[in-house]
N, C-alpha and C positions, 0 to 999 in steps of 0.2 A: 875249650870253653864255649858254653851256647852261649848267644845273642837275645838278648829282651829283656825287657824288666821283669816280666812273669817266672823267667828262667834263673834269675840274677837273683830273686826278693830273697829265697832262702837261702843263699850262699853267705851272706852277711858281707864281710870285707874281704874272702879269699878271692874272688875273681877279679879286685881291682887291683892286689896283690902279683895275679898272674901278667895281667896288661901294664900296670906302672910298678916293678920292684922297690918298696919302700914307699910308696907313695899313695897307699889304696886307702889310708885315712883323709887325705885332700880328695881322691876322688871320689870317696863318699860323700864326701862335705858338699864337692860341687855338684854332687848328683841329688841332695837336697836340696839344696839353694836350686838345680833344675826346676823339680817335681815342686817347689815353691813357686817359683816363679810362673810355671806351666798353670799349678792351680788358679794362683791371683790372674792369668790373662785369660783363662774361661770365665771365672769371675767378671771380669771387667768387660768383659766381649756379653756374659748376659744384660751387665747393667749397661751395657751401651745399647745393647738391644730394647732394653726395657725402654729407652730416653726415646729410642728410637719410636715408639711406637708412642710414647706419651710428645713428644714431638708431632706426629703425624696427626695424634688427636687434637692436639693447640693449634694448629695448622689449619686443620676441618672447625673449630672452633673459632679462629679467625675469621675465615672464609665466610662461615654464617653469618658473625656479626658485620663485617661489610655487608655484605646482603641485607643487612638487614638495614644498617644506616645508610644505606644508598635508597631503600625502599622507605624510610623515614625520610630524607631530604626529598625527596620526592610528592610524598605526599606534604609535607610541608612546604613546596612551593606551588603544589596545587590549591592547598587551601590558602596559601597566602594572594594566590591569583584570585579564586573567590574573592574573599576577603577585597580584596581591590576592586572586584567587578561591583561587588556589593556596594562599597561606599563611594562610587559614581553613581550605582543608583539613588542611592541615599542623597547625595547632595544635588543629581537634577530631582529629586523630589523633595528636597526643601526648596529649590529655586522656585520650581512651580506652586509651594505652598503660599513661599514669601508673594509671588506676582498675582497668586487667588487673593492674597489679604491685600494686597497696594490695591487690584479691582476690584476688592468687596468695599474695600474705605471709599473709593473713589466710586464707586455706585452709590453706597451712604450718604456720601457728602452731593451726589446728586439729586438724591431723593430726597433731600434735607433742601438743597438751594430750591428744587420744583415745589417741595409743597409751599416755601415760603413765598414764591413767586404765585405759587394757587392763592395764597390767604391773599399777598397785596391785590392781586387782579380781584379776586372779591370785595375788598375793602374799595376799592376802585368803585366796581358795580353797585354796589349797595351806595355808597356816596351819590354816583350818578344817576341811577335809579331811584334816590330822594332828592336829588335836585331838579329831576323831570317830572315825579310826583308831585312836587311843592308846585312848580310852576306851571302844572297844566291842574294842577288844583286850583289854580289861583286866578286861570285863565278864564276870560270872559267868552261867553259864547259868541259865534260870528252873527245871529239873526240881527 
């Protein structure tokens, strides 16, 4: 008897008749259940291979999206450092706004106290300026 499945396919059950007497219908059975089981583990060996490579691709697809949220926190803590540089300027430029308005009130209220101080010194002058009017009007000549 030859050796192989190619050699064996058209004999049907006499060769396994020659090798087990009486028993070439179990070794047919277990040479199907082989050629079964043979098929499903190339089967299973492609779809493992298939995972395999859809695997690899979730993998590179991970690997992007980190990349990509490490490049997001990133720029989100530059702009948050902006952001903060920003609103110290902001708030030394209200302090200096707030200290422009306390010295422009208090120049106001200076130039409010001098003119009032102008009028009285006027009001002064003019009084005293007609009380030396009256009295050198009034005055007798020395001849």
């Amino acid at each position: 008897a030859t050796s192989g499945s190619a050699a064996t396919a058209g004999l049907g059950t006499a060769w396994a008749e020659e090798l087990w007497p009486g028993g070439g219908l179990q070794v047919e059975q277990m040479r199907s259940k082989f050629l079964a089981m043979t098929q499903s583990l190339r089967q299973s060996n492609e779809s493992g291979a298939e995972l395999q490579g859809l695997l690899a691709r979730a993998l590179d697809r991970c690997d992007a999206l980190e990349a990509s949220a490490t490049e997001a926190r990133r720029l989100r803590d530059h702009h948050h450092h902006r952001w903060c540089v920003l609103e110290q300027e902001r708030d030394g430029l209200q302090r200096v706004a707030q200290q422009a308005q306390v010295a422009e009130r208090s120049a106001h209220q200076g130039e409010k106290s001098a003119l009032e101080e102008a009028a009285s010194w006027r009001r002064w002058l003019a009084s005293f300026l007609d009380v030396l009017l009256r009295r050198g009007a009034s005055a007798r000549p020395l001849l």
